[in-house]
N, C-alpha and C positions, 0 to 999 in steps of 0.2 A: 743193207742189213737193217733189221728193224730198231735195233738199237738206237742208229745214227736218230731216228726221229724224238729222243726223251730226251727233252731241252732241259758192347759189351758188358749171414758172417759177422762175425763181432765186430763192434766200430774199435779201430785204436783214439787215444786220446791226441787230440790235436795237438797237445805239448809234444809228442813223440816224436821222437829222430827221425821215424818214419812217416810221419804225419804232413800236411798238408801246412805249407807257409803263407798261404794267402788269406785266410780267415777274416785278417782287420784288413785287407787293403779296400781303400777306397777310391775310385778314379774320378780325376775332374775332369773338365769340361774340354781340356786339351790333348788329352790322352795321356799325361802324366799322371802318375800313384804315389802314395805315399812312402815312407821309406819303410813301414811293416812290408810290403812287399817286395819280394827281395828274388825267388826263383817260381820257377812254374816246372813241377815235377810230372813230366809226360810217360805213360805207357804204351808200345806199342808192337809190334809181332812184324818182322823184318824179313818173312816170306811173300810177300803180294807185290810184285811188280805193276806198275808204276806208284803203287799208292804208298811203301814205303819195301825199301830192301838195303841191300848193303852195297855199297859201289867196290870196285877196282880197289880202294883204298880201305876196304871193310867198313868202314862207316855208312849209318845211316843216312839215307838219302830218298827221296820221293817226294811226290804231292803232299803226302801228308804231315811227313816232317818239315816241309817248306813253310806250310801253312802255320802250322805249329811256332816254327822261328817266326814268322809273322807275326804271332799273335806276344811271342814275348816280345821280340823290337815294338811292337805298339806299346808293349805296358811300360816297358824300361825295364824289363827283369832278364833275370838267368834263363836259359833252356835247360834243362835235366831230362835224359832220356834213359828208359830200361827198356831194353827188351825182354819179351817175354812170351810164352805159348800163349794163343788168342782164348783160349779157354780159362787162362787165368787173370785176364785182366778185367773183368767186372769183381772178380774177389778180391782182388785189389783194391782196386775202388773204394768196394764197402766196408774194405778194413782200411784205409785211408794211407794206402803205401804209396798211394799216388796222387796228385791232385786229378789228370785226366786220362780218361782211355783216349787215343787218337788210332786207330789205327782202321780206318776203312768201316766203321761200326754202324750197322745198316740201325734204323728206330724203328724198331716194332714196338707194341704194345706191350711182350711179354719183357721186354728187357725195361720198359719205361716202370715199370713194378717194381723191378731191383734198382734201379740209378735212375738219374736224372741227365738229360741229355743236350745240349748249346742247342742252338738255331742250326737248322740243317745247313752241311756246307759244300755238298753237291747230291746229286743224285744217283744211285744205285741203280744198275738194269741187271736182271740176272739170265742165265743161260745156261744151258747144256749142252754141253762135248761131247763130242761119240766122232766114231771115222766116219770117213762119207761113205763108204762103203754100207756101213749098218743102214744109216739113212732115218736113225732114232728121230722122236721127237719126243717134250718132254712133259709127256702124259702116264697117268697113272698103268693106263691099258697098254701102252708100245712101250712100256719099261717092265711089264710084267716077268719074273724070273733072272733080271737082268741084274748087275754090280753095280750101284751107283756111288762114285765117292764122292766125300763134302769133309771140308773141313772143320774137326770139333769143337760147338760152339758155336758155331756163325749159322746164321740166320737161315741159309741154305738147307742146314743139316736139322733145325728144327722143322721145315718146312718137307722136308725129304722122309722124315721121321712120323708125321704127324699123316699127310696127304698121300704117300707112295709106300710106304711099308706097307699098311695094313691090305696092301695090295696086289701084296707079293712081289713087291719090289727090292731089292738087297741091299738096303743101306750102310756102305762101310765109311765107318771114323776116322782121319786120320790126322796128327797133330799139325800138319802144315799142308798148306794149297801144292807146295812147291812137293810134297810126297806122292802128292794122285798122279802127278803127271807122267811119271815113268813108269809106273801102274798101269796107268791108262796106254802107253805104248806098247808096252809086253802083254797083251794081252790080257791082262789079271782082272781089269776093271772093264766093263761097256762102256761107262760115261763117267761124266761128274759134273755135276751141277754149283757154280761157280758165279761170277762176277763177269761183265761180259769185256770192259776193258781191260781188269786183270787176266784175263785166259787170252786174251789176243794179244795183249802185249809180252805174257811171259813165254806164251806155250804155241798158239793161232802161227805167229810169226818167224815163231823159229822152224828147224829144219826137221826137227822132229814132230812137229805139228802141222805139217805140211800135210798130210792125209788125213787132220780130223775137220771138222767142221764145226760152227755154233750154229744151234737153233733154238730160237726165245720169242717166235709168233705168237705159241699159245700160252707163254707165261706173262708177257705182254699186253695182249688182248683183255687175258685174264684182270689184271692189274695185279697179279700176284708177285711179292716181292718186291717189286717197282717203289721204291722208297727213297728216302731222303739217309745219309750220313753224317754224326754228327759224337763230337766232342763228349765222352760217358763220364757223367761226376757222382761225387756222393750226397745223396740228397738229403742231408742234413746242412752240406755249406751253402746258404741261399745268397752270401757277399758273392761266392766264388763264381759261380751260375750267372749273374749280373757282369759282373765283372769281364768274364768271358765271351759272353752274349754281347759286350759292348763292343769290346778289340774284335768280334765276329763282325759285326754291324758296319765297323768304320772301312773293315778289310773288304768291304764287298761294294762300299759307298764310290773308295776312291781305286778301286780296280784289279786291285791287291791280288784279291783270290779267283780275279779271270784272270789275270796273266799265269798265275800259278798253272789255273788248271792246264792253258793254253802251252805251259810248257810242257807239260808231257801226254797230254791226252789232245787227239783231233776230233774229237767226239764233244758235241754241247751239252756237258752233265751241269751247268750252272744250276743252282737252287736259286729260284726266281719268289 
């Protein structure tokens, strides 16, 4: 698989309940903070398998929430998590409900416009579903008249929106990754244009997924989508941005967020 080769509004006031606690922290040179820093209020959307979901025990669980516990054990602070539809966690953001998006958040350009983004903390490959039967690929011209799902707001569905609509391609919305896929079975949807680890490990492997297939040669090739993921803030807090970017830096120095990835992905999505 070609994958294997690639080595997310009014500001509220920071005094608000709902506002951001990190504002004065400042870290020293040992990874301790000061005592202004106290929780790190994380968003995140708990349909993407492996990168975050809900386990056996309903609690969140994944890469990304791992990473995330990571990064407060670095600081010395709390973890706070919400979940919440992946569409509304950049307005979050920007109204300050939260200190970070964490949830698989691909960095394009147009979201680097609304928020500000940490140092990438792996890399994104994207791909298209379809059965092997179809034998789709995921081009403007073999998707023509066809149902393509993506989920709303992700990077996918801008790109699906922008490159394959105008081409008579059928791009349909839906609030969560984990919606397309029984779509995609029943016949409703031809494809959907996805994450290439997320869709193999929620959907590729299970027993339902057994007669589709991923193909991402020509999104690949292309370099299209092929991006880095990474921690969404609001870009007014420039301590928080720092701050973050630091516990990112130390987690990748001493190994931290390779074992992370290594635990649930066999694929080398490292941000080098």
């Amino acid at each position: 698989m070609l994958s294997r080769f690639f080595s997310i509004v009014a500001l509220a006031s920071l005094t608000s309940l709902c506002g951001p606690v990190l504002a004065q922290a400042q870290p020293n040179r040992s990874g301790t903070h000061s005592a202004a820093l106290t929780e790190l209020h994380f968003g995140t959307e708990s349909g993407y398998q492996p990168y975050e979901y809900k386990n056996a025990q309903g609690k969140l669980a994944g890469l990304d929430i791992d990473i995330g516990e990571a990064i407060c054990a670095y600081l010395k602070v709390r973890c706070k998590w919400t979940d919440m539809p992946f569409d509304q966690l950049i307005p979050a953001v920007q109204a300050n409900k939260i200190d970070g998006a964490l949830a698989s958040i691909t960095i394009t350009n147009a979201r680097k416009e609304q928020i500000e983004f940490s140092d990438r903390l792996y890399m994104k490959i994207p791909t298209l579903i379809s059965a092997k039967s179809a034998k789709l690929r995921p081009t403007a011209q073999a998707l023509k008249g066809k149902r393509v799902g993506v989920q709303a707001g992700a990077a996918h569905e801008a790109f699906a929106l922008e490159h394959w609509k105008p081409a008579g391609v059928e791009v349909v919305s839906l609030k969560t990754q984990t919606e397309i896929y029984p779509l995609l079975v029943a016949g409703k949807l031809d494809a959907t244009l996805t994450d290439t680890v997320e869709s193999e490990y929620a959907f590729i492997r299970t027993k339902e997924g057994s007669e589709f297939m991923q193909a991402n040669t020509e999104l690949a090739m292309e370099g299209v989508l092929v991006s880095g993921a990474g921690i969404g803030m609001n870009k007014g807090n420039k301590e928080l941005h720092q701050t973050i970017n630091e516990a990112i830096r130390a987690l990748k120095r001493d190994g931290t967020i390779t074992a992370i990835i290594r635990k649930y992905v066999t694929y080398d999505i490292r941000a080098r």
